[in-house]
Backbone as a chain_set.jsonl record, in Angstrom:
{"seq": "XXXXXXXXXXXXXXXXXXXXXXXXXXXXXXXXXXXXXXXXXXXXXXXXXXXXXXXXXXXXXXXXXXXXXXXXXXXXXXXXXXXXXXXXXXXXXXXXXXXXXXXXXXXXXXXXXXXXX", "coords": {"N": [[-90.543, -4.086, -75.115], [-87.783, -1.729, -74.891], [-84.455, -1.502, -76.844], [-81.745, -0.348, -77.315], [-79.306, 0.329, -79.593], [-76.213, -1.114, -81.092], [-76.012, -2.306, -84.904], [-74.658, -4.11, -86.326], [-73.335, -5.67, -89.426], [-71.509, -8.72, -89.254], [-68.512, -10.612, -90.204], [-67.505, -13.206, -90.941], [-64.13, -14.676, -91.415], [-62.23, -17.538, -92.217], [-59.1, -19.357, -92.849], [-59.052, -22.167, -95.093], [-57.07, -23.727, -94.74], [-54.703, -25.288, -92.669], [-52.561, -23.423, -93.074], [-50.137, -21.289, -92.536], [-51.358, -17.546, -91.972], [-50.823, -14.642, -93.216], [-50.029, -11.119, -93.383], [-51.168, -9.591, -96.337], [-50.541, -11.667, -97.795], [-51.547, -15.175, -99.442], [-54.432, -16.841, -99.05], [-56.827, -19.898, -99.079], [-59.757, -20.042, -98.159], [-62.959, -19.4, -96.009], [-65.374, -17.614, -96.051], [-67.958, -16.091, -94.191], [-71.213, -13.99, -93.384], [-73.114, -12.205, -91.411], [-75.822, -10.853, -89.313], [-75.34, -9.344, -86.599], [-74.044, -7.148, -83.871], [-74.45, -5.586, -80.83], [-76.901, -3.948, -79.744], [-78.688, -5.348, -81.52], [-78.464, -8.162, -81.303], [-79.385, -7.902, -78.644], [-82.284, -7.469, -79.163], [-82.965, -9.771, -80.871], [-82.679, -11.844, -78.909], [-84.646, -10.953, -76.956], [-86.987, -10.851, -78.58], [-87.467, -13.454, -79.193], [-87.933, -14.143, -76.649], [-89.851, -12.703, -75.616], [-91.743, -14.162, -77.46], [-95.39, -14.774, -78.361], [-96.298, -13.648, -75.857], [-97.34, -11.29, -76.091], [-96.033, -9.34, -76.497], [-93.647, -6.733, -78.0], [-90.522, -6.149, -79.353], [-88.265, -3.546, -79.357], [-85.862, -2.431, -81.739], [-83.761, 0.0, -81.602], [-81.689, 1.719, -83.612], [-78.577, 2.657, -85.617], [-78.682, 2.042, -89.114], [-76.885, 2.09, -92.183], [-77.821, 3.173, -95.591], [-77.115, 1.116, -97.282], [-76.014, -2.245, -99.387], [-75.795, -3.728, -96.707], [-76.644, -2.653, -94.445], [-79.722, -3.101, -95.414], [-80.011, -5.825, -95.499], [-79.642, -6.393, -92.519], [-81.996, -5.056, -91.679], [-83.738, -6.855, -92.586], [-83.189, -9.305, -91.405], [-84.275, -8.452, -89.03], [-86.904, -8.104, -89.304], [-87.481, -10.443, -90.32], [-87.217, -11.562, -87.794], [-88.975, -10.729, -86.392], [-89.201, -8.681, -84.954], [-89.431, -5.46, -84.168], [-88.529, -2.849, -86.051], [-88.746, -0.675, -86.14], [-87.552, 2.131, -84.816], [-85.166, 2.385, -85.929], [-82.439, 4.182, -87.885], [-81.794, 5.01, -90.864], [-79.545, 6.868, -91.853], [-78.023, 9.01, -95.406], [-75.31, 8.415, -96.676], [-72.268, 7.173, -95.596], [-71.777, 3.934, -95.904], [-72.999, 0.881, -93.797], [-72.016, -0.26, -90.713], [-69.518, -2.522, -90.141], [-68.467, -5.191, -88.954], [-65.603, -7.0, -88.42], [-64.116, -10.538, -88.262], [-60.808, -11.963, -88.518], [-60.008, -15.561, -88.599], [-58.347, -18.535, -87.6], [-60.629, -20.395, -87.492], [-63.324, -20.72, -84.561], [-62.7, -20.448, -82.247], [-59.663, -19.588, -82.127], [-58.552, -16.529, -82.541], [-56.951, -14.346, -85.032], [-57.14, -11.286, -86.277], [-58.913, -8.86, -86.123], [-61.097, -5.829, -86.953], [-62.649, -3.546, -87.128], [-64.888, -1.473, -89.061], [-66.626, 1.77, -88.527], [-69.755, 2.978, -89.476], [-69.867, 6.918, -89.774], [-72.164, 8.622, -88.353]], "CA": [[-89.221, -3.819, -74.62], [-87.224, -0.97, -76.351], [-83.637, -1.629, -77.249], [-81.011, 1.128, -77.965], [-77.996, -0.404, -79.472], [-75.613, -1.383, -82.641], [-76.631, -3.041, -85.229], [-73.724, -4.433, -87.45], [-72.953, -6.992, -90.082], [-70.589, -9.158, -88.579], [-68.001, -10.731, -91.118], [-65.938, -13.897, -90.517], [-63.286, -15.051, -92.452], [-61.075, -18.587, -91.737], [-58.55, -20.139, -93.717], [-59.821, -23.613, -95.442], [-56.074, -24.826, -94.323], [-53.801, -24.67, -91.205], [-51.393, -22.605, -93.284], [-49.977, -19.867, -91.825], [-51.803, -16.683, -92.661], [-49.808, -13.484, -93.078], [-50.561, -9.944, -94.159], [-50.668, -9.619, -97.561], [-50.91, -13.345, -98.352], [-53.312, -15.233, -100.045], [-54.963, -18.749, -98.559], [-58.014, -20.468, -99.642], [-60.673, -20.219, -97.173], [-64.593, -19.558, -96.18], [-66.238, -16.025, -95.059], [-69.645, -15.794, -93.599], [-71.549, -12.375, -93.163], [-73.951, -12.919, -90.239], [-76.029, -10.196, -88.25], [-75.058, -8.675, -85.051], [-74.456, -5.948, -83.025], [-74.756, -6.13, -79.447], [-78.176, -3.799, -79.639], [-79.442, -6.315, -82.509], [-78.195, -9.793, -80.683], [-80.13, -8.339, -77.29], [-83.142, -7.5, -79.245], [-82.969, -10.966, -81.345], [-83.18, -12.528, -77.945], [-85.754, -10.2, -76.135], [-88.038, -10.94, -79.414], [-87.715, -14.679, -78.462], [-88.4, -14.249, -74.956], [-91.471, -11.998, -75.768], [-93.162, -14.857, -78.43], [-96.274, -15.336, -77.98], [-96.721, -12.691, -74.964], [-98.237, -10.484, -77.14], [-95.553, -7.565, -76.408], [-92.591, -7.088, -78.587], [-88.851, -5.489, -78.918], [-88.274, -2.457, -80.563], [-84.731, -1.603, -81.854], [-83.436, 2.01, -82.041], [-80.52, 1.937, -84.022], [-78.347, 3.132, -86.894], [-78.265, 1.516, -89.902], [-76.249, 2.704, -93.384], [-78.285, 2.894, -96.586], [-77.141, 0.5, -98.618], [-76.9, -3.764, -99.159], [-75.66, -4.439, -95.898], [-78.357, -2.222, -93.691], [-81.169, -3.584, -95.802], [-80.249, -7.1, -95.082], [-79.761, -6.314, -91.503], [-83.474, -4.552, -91.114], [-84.322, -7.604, -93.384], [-83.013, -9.88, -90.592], [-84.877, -8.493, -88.176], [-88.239, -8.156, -90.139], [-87.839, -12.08, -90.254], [-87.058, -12.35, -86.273], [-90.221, -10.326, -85.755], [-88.07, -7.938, -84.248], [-89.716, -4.031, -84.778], [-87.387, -2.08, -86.209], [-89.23, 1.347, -86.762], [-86.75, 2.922, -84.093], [-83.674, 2.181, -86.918], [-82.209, 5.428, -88.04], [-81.007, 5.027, -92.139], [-79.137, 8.38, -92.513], [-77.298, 8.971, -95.977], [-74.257, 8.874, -96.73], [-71.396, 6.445, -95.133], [-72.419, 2.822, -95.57], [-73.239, -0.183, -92.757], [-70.911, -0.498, -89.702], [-69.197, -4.168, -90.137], [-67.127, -5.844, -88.126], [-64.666, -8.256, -89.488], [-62.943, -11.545, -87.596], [-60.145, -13.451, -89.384], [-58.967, -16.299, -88.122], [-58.405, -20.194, -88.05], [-61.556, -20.552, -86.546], [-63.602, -19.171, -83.873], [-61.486, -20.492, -81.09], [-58.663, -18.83, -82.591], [-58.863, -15.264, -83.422], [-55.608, -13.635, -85.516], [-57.199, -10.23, -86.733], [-60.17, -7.917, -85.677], [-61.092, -5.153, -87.426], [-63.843, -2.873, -87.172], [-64.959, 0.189, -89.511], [-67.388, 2.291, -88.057], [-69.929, 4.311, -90.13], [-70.137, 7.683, -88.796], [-73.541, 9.136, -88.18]], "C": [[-88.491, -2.967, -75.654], [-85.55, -1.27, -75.829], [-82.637, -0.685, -77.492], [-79.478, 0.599, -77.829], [-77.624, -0.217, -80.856], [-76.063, -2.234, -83.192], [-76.011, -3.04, -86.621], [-73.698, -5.647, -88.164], [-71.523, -7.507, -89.926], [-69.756, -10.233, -89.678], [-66.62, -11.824, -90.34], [-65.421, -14.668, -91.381], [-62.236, -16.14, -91.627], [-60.77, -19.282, -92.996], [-59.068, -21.867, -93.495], [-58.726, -24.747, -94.379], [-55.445, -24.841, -93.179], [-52.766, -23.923, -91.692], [-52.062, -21.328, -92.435], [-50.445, -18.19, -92.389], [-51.336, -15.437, -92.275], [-50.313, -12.648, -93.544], [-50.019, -9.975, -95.085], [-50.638, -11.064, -98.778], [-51.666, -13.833, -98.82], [-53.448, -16.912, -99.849], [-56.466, -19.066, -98.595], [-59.015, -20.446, -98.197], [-62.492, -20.12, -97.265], [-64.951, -17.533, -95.554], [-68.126, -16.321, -95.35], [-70.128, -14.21, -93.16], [-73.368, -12.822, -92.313], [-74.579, -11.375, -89.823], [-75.616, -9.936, -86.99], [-75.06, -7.829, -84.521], [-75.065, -6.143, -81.572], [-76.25, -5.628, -79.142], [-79.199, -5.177, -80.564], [-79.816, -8.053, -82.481], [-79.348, -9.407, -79.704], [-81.749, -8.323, -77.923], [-83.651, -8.618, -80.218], [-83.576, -11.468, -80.114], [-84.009, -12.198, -76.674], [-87.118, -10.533, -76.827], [-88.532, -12.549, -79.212], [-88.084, -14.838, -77.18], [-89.696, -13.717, -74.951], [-92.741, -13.125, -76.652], [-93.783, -15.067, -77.699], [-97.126, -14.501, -76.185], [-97.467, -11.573, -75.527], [-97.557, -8.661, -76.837], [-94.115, -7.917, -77.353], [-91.18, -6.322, -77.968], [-88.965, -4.811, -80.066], [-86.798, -1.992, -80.512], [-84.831, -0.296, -82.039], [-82.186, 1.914, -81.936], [-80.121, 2.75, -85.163], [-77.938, 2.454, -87.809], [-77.948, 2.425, -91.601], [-77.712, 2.185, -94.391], [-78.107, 2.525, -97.749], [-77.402, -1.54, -98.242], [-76.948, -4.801, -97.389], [-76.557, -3.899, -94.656], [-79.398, -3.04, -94.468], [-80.83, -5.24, -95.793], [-79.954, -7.174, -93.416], [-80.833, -6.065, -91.011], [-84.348, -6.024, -91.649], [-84.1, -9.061, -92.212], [-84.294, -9.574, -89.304], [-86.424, -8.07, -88.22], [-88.298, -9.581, -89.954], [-87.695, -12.707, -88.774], [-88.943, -12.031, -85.542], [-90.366, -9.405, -84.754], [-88.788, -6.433, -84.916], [-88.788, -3.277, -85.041], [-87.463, -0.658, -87.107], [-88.403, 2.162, -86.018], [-85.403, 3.4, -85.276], [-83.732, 3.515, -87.492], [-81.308, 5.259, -89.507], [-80.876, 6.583, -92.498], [-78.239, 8.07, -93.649], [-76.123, 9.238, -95.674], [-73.164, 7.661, -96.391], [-72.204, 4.712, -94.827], [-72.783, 2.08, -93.926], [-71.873, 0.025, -92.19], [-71.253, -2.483, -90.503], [-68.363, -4.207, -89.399], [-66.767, -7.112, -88.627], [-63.852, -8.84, -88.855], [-62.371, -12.044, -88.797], [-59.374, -14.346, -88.437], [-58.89, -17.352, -88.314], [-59.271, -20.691, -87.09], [-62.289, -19.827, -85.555], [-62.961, -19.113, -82.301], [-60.087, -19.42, -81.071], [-58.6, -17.215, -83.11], [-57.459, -14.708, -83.619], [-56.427, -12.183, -85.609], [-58.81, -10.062, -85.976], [-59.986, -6.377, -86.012], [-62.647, -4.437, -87.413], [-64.06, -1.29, -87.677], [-66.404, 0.086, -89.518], [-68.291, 3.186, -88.859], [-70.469, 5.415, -89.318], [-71.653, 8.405, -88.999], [-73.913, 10.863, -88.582]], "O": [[-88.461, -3.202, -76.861], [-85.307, -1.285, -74.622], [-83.161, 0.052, -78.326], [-78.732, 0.449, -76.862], [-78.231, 0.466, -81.681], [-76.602, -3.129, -82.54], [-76.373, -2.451, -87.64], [-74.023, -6.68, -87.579], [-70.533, -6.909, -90.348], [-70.643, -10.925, -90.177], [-65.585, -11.621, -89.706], [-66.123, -15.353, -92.124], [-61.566, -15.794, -90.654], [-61.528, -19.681, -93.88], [-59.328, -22.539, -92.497], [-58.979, -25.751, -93.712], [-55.98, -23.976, -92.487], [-51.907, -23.641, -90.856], [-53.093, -20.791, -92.029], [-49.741, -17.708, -93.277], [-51.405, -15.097, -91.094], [-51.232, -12.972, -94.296], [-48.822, -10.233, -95.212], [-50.695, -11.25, -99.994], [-52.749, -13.249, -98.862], [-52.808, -17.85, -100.323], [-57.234, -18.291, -98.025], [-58.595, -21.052, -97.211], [-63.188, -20.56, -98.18], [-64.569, -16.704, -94.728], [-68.966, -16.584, -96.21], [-69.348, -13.406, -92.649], [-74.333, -13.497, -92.669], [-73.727, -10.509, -90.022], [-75.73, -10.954, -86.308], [-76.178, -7.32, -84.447], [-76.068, -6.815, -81.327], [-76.98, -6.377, -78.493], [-80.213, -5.731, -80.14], [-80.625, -8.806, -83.021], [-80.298, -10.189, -79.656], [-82.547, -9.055, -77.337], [-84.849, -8.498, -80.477], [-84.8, -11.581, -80.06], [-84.084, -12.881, -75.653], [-88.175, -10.567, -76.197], [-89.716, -12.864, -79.096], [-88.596, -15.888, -76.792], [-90.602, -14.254, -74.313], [-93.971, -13.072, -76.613], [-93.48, -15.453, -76.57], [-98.184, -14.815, -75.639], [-98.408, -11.155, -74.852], [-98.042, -7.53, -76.88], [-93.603, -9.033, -77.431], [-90.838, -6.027, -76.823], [-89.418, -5.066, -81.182], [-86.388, -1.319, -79.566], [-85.745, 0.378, -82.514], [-81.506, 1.95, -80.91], [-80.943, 3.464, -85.737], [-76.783, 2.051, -87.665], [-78.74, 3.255, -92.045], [-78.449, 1.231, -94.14], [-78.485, 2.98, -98.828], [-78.209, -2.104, -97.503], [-77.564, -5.792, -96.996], [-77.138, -4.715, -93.94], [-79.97, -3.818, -93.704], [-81.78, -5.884, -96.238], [-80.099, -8.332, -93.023], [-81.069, -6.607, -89.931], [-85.461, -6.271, -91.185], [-85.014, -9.884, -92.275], [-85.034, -10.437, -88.83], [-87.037, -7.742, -87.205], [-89.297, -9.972, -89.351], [-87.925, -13.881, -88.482], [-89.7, -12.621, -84.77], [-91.272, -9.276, -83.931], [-88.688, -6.279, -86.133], [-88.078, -2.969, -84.083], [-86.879, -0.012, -87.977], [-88.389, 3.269, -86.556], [-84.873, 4.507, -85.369], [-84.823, 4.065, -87.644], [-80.09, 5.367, -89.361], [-81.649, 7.311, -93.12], [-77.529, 7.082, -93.461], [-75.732, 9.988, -94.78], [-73.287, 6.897, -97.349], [-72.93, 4.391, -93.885], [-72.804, 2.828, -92.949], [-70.864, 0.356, -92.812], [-72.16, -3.181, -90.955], [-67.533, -3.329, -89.163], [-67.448, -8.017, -89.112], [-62.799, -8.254, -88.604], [-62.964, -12.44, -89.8], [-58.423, -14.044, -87.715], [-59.385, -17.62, -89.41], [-58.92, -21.284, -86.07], [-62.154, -18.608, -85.45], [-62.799, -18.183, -81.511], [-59.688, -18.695, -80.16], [-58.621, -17.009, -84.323], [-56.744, -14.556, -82.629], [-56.277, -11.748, -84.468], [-59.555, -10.904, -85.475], [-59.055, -5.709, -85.562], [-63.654, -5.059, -87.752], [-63.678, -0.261, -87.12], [-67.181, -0.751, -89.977], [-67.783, 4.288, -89.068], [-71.276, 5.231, -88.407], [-72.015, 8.618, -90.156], [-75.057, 11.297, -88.44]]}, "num_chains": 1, "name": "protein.A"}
């Protein structure tokens, strides 16, 4: 199955407390940096649907050349996920996308910088 999608490091950030979190402010909390990308989620769960069929999933994406592409190709090296399609051009790091909020029920902020190709 070939794939043709994004393939971002997804970045969430929630305060530890129920304070109120403001721009500019500063409150104790947690951030997680997770895989995603809607091409990289479908071919996560195309690579699970394929075990053991003896056919795989091949992304064809773009990933930046630096730490946050090489733990994204590094993700999907460990799903079992082919990811010879992936396109590391220099220059402008990893796309991320970045939630903050008080939880994941809750979303205050969304932010997404794009690297351009």
């Amino acid at each position: 199955m070939v794939v043709i999608g994004g393939c971002v490091l997804d970045i969430q950030a929630a305060p530890s407390t129920s304070a109120d979190v403001r721009p500019g402010g500063s409150v104790p909390g947690s951030v997680k940096q997770l895989p995603g990308g809607v091409g990289r989620n479908i071919a996560e769960a195309a690579t699970k649907l394929l075990a053991g069929s003896g056919r795989e999933a091949l992304l064809i994406s773009v990933v930046g050349r630096d730490a946050a592409g090489d733990s994204l190709l590094a993700s999907c090296s460990q799903l079992g996920c082919v990811e010879a399609g992936t396109l590391a051009p220099a220059g402008p790091g990893c796309a991320r996308a970045a939630a903050v909020g008080a939880g994941l029920a809750r979303l205050q902020h969304h932010h997404c910088c794009c690297a351009s190709a």
